[in-house]
C-alpha positions in Angstrom: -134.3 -49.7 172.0 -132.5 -46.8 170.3 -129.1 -48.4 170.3 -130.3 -52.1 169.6 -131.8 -50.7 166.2 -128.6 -48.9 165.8 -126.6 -52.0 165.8 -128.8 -54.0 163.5 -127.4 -55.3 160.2 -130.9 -53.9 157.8 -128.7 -56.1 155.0 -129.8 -59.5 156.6 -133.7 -58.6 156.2 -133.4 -57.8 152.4 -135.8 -60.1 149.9 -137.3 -60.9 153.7 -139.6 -57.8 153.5 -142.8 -59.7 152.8 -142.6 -61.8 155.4 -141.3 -59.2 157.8 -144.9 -57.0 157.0 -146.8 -59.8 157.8 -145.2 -60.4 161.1 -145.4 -57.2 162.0 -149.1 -57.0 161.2 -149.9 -60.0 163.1 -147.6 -58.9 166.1 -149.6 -55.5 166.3 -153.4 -56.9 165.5 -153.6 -60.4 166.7 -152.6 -59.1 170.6 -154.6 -56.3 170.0 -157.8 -57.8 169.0 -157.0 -60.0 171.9 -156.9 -57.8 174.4 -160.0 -56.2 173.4 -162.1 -58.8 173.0 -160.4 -60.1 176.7 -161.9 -56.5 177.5 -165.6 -57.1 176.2 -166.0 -59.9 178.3 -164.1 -58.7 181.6 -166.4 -56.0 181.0 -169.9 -57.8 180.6 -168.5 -60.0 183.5 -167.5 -57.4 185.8 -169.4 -53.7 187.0 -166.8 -51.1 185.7 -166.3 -48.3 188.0 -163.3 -45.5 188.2 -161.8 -44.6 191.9 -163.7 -41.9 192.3 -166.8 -44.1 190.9 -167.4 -42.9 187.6 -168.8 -45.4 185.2 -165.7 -46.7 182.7 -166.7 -46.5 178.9 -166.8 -49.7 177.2 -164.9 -48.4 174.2 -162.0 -46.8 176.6 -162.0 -49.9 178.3 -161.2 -52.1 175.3 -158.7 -50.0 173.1 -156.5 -49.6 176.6 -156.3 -53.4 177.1 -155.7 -53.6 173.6 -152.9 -50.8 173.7 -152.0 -52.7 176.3 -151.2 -55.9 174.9 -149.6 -54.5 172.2 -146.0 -53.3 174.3 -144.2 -56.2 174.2 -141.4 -54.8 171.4 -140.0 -53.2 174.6 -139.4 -56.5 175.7 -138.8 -58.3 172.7 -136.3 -56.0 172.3 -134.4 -56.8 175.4 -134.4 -60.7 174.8 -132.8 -60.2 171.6 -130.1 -58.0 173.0 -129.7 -59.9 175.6 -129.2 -63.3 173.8 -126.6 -61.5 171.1 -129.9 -62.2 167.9 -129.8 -58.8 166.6 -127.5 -59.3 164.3 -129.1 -62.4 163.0 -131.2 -62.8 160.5 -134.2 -64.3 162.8 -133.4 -61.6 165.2 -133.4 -58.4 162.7 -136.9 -59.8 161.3 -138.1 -60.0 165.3 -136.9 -56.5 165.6 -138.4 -55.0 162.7 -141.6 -56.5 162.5 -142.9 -54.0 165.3 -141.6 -50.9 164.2 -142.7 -50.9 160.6 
C-alpha cells in the first residue's frame, strides 16, 4: 500500500475533495455500522461463548465485526494496482477516500 500511494498523482483529486470526504466517510461507516448491526443479531441468534467458554461481550462482539468489515482498502488497493487506475482520476479518489 505504501508504494501504490507513492505513485499516485494527488493533482488529479484537486476541486474533488468534497466528494472524496464523503466517500471516504461512507466507505468507513456504512460497512461498519453493517457489520455491527450483522453482529447484534448473530448475537441474539446465536449463544456466544469463547474456546475456553467464557461468555463474549456484546459490545466486543459488535465493534470487531464492525472493525472487521471495515479492511477492505487493503484490497481495494490491490485492484487498483492491479488494473493500472491509480493514476486515474476514479482511481486516486478510490484510494484516498480510505485513508483520509
Amino acid at each position: 500500500m505504501f508504494i501504490i500511494g507513492l505513485e499516485l498523482d494527488l493533482k488529479l483529486i484537486k476541486g474533488q475533495e468534497r466528494r472524496a470526504g464523503v466517500i471516504s466517510l461512507s466507505s468507513i461507516l456504512v460497512p461498519f455500522v453493517g457489520g455491527a448491526l450483522l453482529a447484534l443479531y448473530l448475537y441474539n441468534s446465536t449463544p456466544m461463548r469463547s474456546h475456553d467458554g467464557h461468555h463474549v461481550k456484546k459490545l466486543a462482539f459488535a465493534l470487531f465485526i464492525g472493525a472487521s468489515m471495515c479492511v477492505t482498502a487493503f484490497r481495494l488497493a490491490r485492484i487498483l494496482n492491479e488494473r493500472g487506475m491509480t493514476r486515474t482520476p476514479l482511481g486516486v479518489i478510490g484510494w484516498r477516500a480510505p485513508h483520509r
